[in-house]
PDB file of N, CA, C and O in Angstrom, chain B, residues numbered from 101:
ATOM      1  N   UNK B 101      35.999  31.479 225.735  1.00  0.00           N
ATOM      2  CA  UNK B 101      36.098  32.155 227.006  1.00  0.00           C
ATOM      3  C   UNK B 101      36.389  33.634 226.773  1.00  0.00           C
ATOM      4  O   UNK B 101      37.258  34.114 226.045  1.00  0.00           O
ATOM      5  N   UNK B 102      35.506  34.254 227.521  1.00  0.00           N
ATOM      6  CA  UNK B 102      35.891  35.870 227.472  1.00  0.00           C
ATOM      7  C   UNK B 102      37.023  36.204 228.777  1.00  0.00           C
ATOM      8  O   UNK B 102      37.127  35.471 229.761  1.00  0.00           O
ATOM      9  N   UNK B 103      38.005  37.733 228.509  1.00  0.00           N
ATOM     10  CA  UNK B 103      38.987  37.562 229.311  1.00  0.00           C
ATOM     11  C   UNK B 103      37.520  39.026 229.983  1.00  0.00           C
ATOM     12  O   UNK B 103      36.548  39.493 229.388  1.00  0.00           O
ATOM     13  N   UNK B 104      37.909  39.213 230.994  1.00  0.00           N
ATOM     14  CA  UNK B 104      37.706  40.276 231.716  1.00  0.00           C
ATOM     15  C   UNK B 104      38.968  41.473 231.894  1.00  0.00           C
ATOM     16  O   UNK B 104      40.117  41.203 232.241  1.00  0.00           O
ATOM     17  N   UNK B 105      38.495  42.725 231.595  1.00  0.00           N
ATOM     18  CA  UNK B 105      39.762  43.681 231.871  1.00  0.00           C
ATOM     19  C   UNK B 105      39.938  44.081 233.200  1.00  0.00           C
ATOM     20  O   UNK B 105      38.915  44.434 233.788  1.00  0.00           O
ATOM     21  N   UNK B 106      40.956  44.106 233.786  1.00  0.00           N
ATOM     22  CA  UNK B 106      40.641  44.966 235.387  1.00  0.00           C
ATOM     23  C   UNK B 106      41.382  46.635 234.995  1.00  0.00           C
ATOM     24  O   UNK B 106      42.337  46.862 234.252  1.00  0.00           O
ATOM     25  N   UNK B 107      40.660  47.486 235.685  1.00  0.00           N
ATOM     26  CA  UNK B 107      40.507  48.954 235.540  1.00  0.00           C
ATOM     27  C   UNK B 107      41.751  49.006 236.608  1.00  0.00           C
ATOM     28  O   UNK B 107      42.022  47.884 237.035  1.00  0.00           O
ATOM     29  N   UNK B 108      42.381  49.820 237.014  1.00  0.00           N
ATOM     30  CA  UNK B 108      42.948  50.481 238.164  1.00  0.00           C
ATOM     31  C   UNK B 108      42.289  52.139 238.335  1.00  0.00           C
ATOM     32  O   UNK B 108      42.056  52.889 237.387  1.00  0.00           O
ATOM     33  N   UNK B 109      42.089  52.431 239.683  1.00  0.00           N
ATOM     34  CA  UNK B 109      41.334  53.218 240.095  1.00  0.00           C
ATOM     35  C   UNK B 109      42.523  54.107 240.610  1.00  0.00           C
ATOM     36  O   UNK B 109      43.429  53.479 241.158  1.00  0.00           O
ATOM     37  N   UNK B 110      42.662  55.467 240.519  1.00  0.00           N
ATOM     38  CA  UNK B 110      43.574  55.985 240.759  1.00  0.00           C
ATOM     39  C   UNK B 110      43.504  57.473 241.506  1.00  0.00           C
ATOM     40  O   UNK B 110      42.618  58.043 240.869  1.00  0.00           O
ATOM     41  N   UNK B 111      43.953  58.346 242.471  1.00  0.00           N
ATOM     42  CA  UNK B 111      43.290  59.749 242.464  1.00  0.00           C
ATOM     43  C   UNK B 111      44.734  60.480 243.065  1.00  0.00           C
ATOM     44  O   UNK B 111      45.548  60.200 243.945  1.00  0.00           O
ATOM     45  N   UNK B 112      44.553  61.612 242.030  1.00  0.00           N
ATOM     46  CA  UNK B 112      46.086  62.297 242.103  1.00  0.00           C
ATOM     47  C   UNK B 112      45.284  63.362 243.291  1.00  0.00           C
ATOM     48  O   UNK B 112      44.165  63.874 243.308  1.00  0.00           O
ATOM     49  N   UNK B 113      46.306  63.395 244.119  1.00  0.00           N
ATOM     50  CA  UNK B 113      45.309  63.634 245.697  1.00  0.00           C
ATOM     51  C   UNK B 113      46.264  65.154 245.850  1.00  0.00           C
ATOM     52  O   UNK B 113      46.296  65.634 246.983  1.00  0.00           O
ATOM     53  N   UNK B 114      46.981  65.852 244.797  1.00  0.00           N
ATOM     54  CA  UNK B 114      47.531  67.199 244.337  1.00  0.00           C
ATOM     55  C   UNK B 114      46.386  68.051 243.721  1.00  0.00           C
ATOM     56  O   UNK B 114      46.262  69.265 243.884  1.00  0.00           O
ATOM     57  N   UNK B 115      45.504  67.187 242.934  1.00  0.00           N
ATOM     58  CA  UNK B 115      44.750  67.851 242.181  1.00  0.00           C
ATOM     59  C   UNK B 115      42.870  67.754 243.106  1.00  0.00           C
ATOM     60  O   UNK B 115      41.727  68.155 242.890  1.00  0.00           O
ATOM     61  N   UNK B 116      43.573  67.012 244.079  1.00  0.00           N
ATOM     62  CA  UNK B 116      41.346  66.917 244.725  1.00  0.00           C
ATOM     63  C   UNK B 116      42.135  68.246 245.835  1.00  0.00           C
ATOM     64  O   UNK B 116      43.083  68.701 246.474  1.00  0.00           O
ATOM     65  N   UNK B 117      40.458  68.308 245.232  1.00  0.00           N
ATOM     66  CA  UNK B 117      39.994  69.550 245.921  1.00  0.00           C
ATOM     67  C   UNK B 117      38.762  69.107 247.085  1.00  0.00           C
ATOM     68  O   UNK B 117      38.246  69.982 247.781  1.00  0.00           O
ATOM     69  N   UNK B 118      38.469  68.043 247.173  1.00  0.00           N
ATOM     70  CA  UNK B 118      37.603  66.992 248.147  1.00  0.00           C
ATOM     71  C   UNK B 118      36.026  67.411 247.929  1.00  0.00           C
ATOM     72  O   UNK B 118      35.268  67.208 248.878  1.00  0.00           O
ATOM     73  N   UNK B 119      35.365  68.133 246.412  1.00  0.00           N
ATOM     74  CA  UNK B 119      34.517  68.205 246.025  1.00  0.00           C
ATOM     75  C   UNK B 119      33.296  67.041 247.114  1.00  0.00           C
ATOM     76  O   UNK B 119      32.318  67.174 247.850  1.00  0.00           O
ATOM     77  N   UNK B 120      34.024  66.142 246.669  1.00  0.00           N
ATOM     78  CA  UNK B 120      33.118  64.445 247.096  1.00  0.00           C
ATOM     79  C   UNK B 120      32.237  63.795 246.562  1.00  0.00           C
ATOM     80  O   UNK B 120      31.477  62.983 247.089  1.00  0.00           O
ATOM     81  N   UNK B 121      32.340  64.334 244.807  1.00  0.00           N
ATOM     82  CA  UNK B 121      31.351  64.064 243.832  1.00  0.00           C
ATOM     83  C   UNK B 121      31.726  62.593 243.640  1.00  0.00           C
ATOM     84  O   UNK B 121      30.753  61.926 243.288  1.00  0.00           O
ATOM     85  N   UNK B 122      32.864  61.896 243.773  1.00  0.00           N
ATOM     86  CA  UNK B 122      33.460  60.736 244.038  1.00  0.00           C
ATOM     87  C   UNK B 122      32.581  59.854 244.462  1.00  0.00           C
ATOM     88  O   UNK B 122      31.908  59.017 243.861  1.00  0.00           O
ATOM     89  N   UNK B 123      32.699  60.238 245.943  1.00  0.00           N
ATOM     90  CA  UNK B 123      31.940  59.051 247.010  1.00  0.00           C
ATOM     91  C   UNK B 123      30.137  59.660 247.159  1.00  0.00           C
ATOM     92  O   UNK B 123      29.311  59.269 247.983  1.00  0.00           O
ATOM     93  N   UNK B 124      29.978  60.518 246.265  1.00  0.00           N
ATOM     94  CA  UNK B 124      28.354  60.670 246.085  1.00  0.00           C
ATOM     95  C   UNK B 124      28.032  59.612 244.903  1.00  0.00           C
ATOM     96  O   UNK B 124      27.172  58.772 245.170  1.00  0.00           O
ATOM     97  N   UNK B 125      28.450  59.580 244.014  1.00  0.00           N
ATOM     98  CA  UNK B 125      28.815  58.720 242.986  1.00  0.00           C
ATOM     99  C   UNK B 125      29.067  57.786 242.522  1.00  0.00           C
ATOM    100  O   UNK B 125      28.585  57.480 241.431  1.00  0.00           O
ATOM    101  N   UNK B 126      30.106  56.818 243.336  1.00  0.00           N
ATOM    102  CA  UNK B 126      30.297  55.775 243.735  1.00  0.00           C
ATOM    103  C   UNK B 126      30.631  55.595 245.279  1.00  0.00           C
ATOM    104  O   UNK B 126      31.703  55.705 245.874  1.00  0.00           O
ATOM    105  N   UNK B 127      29.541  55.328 245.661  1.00  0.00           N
ATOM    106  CA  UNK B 127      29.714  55.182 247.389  1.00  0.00           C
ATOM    107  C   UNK B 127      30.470  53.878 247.801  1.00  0.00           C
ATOM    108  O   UNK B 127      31.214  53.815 248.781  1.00  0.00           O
ATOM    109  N   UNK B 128      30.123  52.536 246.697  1.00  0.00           N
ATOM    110  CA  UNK B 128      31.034  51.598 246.742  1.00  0.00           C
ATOM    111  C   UNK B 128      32.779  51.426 246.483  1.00  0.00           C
ATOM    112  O   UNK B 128      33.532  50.463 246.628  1.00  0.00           O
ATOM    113  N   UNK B 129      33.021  52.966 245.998  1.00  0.00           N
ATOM    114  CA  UNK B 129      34.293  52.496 245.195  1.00  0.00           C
ATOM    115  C   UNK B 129      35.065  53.537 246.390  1.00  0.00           C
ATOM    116  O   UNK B 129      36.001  53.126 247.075  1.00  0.00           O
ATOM    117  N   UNK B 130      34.381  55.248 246.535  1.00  0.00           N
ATOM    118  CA  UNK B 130      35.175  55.739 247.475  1.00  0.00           C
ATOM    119  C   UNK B 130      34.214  55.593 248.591  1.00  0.00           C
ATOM    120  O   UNK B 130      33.119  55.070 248.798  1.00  0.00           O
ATOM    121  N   UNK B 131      35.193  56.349 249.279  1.00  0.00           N
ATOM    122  CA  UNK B 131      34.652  57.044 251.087  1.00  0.00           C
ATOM    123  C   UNK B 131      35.133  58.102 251.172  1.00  0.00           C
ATOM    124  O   UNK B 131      36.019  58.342 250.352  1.00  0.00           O
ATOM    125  N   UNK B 132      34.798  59.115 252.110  1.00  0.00           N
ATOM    126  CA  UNK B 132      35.448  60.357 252.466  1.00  0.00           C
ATOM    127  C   UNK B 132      36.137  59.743 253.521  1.00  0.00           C
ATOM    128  O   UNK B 132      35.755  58.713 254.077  1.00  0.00           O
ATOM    129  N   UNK B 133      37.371  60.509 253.856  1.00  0.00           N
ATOM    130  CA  UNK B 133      38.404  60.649 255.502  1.00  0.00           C
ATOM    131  C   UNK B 133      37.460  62.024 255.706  1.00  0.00           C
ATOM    132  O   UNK B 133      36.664  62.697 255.052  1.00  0.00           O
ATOM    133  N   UNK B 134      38.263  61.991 257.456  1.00  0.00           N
ATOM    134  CA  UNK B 134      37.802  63.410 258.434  1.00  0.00           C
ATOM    135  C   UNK B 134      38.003  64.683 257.858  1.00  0.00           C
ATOM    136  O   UNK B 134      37.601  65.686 258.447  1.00  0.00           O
ATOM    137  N   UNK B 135      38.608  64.756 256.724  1.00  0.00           N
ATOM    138  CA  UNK B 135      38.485  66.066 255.919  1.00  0.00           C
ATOM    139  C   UNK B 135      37.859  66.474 254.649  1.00  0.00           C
ATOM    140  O   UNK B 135      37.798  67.570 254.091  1.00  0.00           O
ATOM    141  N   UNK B 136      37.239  64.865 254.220  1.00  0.00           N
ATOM    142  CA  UNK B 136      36.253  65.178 253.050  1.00  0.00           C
ATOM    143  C   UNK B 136      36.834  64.831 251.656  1.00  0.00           C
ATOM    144  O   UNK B 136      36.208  64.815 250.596  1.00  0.00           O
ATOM    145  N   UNK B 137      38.209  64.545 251.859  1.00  0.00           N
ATOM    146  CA  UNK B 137      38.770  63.924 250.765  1.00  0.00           C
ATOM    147  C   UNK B 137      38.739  62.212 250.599  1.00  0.00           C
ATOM    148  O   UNK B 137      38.934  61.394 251.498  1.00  0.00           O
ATOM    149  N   UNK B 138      38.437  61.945 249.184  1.00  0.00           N
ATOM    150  CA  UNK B 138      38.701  60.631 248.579  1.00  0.00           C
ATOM    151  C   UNK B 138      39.374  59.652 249.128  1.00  0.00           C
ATOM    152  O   UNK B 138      40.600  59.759 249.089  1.00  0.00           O
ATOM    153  N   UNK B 139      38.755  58.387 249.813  1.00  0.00           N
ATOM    154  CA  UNK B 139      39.911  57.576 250.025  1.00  0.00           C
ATOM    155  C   UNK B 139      38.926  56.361 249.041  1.00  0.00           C
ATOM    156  O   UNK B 139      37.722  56.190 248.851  1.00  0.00           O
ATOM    157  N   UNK B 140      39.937  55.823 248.674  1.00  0.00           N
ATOM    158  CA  UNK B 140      39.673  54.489 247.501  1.00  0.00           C
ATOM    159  C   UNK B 140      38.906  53.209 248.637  1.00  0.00           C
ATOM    160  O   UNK B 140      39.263  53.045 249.804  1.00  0.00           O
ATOM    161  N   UNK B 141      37.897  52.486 247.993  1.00  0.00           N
ATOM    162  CA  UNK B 141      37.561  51.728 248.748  1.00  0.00           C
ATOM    163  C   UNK B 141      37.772  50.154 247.867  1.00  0.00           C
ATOM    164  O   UNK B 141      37.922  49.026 248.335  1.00  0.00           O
ATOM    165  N   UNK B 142      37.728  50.502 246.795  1.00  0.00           N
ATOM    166  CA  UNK B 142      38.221  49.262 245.582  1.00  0.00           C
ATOM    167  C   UNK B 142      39.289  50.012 244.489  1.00  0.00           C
ATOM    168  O   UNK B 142      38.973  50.918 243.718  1.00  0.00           O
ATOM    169  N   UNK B 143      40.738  49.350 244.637  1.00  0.00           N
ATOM    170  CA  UNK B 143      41.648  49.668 243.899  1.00  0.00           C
ATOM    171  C   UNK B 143      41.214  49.365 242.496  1.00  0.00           C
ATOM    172  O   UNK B 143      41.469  50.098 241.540  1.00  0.00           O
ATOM    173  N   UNK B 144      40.618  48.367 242.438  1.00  0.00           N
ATOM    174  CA  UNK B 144      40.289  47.643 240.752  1.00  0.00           C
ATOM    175  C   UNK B 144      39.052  47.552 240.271  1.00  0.00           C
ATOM    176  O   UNK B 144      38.650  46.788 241.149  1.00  0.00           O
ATOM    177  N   UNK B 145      38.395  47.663 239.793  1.00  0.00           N
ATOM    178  CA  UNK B 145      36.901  47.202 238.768  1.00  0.00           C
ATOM    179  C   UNK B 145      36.896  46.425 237.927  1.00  0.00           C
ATOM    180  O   UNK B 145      38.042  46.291 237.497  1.00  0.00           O
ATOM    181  N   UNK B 146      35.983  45.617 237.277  1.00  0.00           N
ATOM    182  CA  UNK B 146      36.292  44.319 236.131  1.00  0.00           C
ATOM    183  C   UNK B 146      35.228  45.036 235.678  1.00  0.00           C
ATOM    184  O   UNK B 146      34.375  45.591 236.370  1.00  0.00           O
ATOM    185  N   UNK B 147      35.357  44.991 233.759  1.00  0.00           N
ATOM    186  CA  UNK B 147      34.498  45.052 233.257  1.00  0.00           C
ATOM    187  C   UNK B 147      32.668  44.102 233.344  1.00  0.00           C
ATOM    188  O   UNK B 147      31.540  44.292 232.887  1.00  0.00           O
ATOM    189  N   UNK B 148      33.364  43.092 234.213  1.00  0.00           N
ATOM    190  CA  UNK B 148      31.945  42.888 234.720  1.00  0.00           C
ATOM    191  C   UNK B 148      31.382  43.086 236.353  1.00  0.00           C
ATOM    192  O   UNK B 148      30.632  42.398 237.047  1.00  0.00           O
ATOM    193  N   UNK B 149      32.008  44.167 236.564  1.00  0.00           N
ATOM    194  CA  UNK B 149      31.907  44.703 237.689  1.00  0.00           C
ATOM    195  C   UNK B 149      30.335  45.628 238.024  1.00  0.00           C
ATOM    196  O   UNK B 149      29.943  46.517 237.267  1.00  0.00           O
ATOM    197  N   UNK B 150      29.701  45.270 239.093  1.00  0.00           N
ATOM    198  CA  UNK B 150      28.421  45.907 239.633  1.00  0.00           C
ATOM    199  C   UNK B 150      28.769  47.419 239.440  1.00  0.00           C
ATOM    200  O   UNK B 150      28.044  48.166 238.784  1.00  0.00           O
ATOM    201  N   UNK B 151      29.956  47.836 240.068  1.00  0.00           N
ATOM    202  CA  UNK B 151      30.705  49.243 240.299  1.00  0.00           C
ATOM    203  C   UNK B 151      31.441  50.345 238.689  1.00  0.00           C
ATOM    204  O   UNK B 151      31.762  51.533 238.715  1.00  0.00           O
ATOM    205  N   UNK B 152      31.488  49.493 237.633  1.00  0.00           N
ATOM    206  CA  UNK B 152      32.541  49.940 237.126  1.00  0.00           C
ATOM    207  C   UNK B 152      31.381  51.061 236.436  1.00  0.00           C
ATOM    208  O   UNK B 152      31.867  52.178 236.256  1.00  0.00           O
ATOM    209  N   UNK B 153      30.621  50.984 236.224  1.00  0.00           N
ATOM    210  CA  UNK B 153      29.563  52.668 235.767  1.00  0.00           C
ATOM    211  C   UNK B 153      29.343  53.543 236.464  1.00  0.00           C
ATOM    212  O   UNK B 153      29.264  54.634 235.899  1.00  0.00           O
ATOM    213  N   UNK B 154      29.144  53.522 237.936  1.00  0.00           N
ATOM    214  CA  UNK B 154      29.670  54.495 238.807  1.00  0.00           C
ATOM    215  C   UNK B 154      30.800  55.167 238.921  1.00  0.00           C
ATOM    216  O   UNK B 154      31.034  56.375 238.950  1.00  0.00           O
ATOM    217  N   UNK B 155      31.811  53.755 239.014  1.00  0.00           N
ATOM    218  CA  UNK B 155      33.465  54.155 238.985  1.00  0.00           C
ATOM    219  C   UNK B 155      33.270  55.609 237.807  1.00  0.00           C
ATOM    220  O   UNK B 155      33.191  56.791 238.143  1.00  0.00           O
ATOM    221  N   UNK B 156      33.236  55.137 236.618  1.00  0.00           N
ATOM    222  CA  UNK B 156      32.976  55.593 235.625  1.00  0.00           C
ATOM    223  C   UNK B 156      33.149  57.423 235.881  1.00  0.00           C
ATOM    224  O   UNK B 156      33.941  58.365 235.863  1.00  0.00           O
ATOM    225  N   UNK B 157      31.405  56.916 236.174  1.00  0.00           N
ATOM    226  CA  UNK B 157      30.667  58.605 236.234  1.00  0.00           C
ATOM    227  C   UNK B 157      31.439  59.567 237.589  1.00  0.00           C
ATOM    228  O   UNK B 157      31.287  60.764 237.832  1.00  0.00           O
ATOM    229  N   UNK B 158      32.221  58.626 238.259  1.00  0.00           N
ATOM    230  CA  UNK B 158      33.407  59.358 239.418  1.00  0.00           C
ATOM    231  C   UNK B 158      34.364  59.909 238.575  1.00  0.00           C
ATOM    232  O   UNK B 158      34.564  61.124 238.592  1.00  0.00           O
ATOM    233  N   UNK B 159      34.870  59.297 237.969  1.00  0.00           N
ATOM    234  CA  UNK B 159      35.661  59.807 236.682  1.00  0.00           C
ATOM    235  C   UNK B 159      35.781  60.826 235.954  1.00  0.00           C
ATOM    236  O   UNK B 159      36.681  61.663 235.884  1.00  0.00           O
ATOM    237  N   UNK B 160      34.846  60.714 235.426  1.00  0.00           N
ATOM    238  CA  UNK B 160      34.131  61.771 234.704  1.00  0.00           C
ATOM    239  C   UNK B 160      33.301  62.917 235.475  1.00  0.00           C
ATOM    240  O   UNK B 160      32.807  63.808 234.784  1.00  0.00           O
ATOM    241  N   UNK B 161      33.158  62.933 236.590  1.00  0.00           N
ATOM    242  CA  UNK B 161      32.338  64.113 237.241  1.00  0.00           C
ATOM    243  C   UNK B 161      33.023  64.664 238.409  1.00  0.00           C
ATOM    244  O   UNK B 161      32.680  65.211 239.457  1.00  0.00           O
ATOM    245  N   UNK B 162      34.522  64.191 237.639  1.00  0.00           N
ATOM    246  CA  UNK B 162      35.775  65.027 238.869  1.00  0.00           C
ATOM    247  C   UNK B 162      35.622  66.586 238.234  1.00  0.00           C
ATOM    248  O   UNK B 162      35.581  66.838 237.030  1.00  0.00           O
ATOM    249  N   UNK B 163      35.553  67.505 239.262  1.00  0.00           N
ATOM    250  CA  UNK B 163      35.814  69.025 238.345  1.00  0.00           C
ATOM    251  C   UNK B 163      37.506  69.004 238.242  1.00  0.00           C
ATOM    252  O   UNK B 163      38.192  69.750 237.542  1.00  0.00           O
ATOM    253  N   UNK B 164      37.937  68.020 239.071  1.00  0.00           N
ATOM    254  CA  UNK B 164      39.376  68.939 238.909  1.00  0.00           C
ATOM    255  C   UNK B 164      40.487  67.793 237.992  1.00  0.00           C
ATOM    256  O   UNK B 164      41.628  67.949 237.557  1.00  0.00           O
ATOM    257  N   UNK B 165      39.403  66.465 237.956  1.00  0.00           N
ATOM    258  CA  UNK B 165      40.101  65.495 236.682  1.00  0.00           C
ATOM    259  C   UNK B 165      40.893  64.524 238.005  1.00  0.00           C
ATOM    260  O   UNK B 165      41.525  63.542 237.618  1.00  0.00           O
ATOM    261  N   UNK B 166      40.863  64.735 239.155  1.00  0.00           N
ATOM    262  CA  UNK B 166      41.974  64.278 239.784  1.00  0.00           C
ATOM    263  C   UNK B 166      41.607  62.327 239.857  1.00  0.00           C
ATOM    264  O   UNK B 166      42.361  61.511 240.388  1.00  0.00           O
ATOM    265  N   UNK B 167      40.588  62.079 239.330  1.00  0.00           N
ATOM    266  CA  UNK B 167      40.628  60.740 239.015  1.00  0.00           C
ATOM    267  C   UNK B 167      40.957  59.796 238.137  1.00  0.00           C
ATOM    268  O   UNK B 167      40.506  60.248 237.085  1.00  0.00           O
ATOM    269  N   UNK B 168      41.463  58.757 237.895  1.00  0.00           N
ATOM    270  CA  UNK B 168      41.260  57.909 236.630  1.00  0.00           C
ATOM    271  C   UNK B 168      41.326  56.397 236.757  1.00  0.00           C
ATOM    272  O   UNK B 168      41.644  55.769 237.767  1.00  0.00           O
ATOM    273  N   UNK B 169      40.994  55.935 235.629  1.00  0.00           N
ATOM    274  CA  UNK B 169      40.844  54.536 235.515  1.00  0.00           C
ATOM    275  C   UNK B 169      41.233  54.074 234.115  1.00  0.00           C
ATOM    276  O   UNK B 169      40.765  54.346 233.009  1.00  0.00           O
ATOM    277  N   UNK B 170      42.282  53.257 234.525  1.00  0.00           N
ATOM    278  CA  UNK B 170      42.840  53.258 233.508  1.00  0.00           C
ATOM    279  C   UNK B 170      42.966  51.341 233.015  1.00  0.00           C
ATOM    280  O   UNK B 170      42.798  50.820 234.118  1.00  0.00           O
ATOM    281  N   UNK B 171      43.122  50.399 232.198  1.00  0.00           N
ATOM    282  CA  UNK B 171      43.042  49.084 231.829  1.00  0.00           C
ATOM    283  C   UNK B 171      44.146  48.651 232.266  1.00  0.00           C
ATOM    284  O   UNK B 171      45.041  49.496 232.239  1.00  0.00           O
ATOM    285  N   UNK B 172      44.480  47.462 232.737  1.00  0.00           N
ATOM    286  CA  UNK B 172      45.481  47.098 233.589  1.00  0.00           C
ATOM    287  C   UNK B 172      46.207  46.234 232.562  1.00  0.00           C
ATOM    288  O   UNK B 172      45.833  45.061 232.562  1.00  0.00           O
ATOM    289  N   UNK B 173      47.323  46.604 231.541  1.00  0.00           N
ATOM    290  CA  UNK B 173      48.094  45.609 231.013  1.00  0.00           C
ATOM    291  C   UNK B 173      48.593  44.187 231.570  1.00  0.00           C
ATOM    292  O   UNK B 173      49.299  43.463 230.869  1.00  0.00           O
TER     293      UNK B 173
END
């Protein structure tokens, strides 16, 4: 049996600047609120998750880093 990891999805909401490269990116994981900032739409991802390569490239295509995903001990 393989275990699956779950990710936690996280956004330090000091550091968004509400770019929205996020929810262009992963439209499944965020959404924008009425001001254009990040709201989480899935706290978690599984490595066999439809989402977790989007999640991903949200991640990675923060300019200001204010995202992460990190393996859930």
């Amino acid at each position: 049996m393989h275990d699956t990891a779950i990710r936690r999805i996280t956004i330090d909401t000091g550091r968004c600047s509400g770019h929205g490269r996020c929810y262009t990116l992963a439209p499944d994981v965020f959404d924008p609120d009425d001001e254009g900032f990040p709201v989480l739409l899935a706290e978690t991802v599984t490595d066999d998750s439809p989402h977790l390569r989007d999640a991903q490239a949200a991640v990675d295509g923060c300019p200001e880093r204010a995202i992460s995903m990190e393996v859930e001990a």
